[in-house]
Structures are given as structure tokens and as C-alpha cells.
C-alpha positions as CSV (number, residue, x, y, z in Angstrom):
1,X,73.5,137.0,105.3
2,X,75.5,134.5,106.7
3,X,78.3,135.3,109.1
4,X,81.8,133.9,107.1
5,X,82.9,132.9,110.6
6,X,80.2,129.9,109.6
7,X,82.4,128.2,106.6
8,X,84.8,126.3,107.8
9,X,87.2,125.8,104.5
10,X,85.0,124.5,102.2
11,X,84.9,127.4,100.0
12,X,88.4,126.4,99.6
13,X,88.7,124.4,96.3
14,X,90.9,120.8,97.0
15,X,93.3,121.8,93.9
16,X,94.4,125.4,96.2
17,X,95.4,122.7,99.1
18,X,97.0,120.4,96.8
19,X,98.6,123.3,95.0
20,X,96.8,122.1,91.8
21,X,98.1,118.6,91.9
22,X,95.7,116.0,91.1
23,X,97.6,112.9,92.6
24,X,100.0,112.1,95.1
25,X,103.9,112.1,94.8
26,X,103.8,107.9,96.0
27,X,101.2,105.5,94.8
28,X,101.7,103.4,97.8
29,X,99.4,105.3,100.1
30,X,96.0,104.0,100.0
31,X,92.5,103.8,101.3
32,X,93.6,101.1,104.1
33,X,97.0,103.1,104.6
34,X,97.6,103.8,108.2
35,X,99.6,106.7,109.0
36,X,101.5,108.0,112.3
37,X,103.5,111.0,113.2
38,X,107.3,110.1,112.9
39,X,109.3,109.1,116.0
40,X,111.5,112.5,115.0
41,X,108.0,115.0,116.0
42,X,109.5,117.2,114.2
43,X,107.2,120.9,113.7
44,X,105.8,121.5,110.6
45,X,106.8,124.6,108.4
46,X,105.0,128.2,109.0
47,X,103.6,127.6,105.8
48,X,101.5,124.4,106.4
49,X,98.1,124.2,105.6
50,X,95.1,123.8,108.3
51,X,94.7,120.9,107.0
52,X,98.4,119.1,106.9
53,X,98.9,120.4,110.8
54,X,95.5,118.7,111.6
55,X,96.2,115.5,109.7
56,X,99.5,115.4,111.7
57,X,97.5,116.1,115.0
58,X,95.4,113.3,114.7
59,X,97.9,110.8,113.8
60,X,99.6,111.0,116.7
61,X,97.8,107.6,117.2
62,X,98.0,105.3,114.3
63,X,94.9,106.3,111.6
64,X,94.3,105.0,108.5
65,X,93.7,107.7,105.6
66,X,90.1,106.9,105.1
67,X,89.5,107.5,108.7
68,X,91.5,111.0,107.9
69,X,90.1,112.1,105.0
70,X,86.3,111.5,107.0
71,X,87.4,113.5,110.0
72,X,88.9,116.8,108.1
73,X,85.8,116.2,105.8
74,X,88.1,116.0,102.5
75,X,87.7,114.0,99.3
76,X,90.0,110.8,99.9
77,X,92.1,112.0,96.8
78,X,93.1,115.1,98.7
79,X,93.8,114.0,101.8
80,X,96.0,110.9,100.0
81,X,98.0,114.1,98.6
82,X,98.2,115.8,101.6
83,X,99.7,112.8,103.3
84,X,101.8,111.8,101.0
85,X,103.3,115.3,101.4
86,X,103.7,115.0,104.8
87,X,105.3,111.4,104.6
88,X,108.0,112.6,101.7
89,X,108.9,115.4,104.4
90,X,109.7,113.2,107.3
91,X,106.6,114.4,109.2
92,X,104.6,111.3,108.9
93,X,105.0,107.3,108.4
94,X,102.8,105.5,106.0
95,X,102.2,101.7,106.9
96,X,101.3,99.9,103.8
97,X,99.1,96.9,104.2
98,X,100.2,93.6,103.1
99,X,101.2,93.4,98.9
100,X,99.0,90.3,97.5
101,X,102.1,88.2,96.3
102,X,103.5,88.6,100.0
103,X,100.1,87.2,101.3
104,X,99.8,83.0,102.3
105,X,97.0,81.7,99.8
106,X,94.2,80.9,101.3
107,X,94.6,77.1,100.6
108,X,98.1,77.4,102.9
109,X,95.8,78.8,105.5
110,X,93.4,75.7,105.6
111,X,96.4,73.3,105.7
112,X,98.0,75.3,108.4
113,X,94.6,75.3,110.3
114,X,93.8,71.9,109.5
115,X,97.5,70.7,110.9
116,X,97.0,72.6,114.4
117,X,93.4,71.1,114.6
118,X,95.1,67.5,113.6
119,X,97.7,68.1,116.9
120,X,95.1,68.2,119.4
């Protein structure tokens, strides 16, 4: 027999650490999301999950939730709920990346590169 000092949590089921939630509170955190622990620090509540105080552990440097989800070995879906949490309670900050309308078209990036090639 195995000794149960040997599972980690995945005999945990990901709907106990989402509290049975199947998608996050914001749909603005995504795969490419990079997340970092707000400027405020402040400590998470005796009640956090293993999880949430390691997510916020690690993103004491800027890390994207793909790169979070791989390291606490969670389905992306989980750990975008988990972080979401954490953002909507002030302990992280969720840096979207850039919204397609908001983006220069590819064409303005030829003319802009073809202009500074044209000034030398």
C-alpha cells in the first residue's frame, strides 16, 4: 500500500477547489493572461486553498496563467477560476493582452516599417 503522504492533491476533484463552479467570475482572464501579486500584498484569508496561496506565491513575478496552471499541475479551467478569485479579491492583477480592434493592422505595420527604412 501506498503511503497517502505520496498524493499530493490530486485525489482532490477541481469542482471541490472551485467550490463546484465550472467558470470563472470575469471572462477576461485567459490563456496568455499574465498575472502579479497586487502592489497592496495583502495576506490571503485562513481559508485559502493550497492552491490560491501558491498561485499567489509564484506570481510575485509577473506569470501568465498557462505557465500557472503547468506548475500547480491544474487543468487551465481551474486555475483560470482560481485566479479570477484571487484578482476579484484584490490579491492579484490580471494583465490582459492586447483586444484585436485595439491592435495596428498588419498593413499599418508595413507602411510604418517601410517609411523608417525610406528615412535612411
Amino acid at each position: 500500500m501506498t503511503d497517502p503522504g505520496d498524493y499530493k492533491d490530486h485525489a482532490v476533484r477541481p469542482y471541490v477547489l472551485t467550490q463546484g463552479r465550472a467558470r470563472p467570475s470575469r471572462n477576461t482572464i485567459g490563456l496568455d493572461t499574465l498575472l502579479v501579486v497586487t502592489e497592496a500584498g495583502k495576506p490571503l484569508p485562513v481559508s485559502a486553498s493550497r492552491q490560491e496561496r501558491e498561485l499567489v506565491r509564484m506570481c510575485r513575478r509577473l506569470l501568465s496563467l498557462a505557465e500557472a496552471a503547468a506548475y500547480l499541475e491544474l487543468p487551465l479551467s481551474v486555475a483560470s477560476i482560481l485566479a479570477s478569485d484571487l484578482v476579484d479579491s484584490g490579491h492579484l492583477t490580471a494583465r490582459s493582452r492586447i483586444p484585436e480592434v485595439a491592435r495596428p493592422s498588419q498593413n499599418m505595420l508595413k507602411e510604418v516599417l517601410d517609411g523608417l527604412r525610406r528615412l535612411r
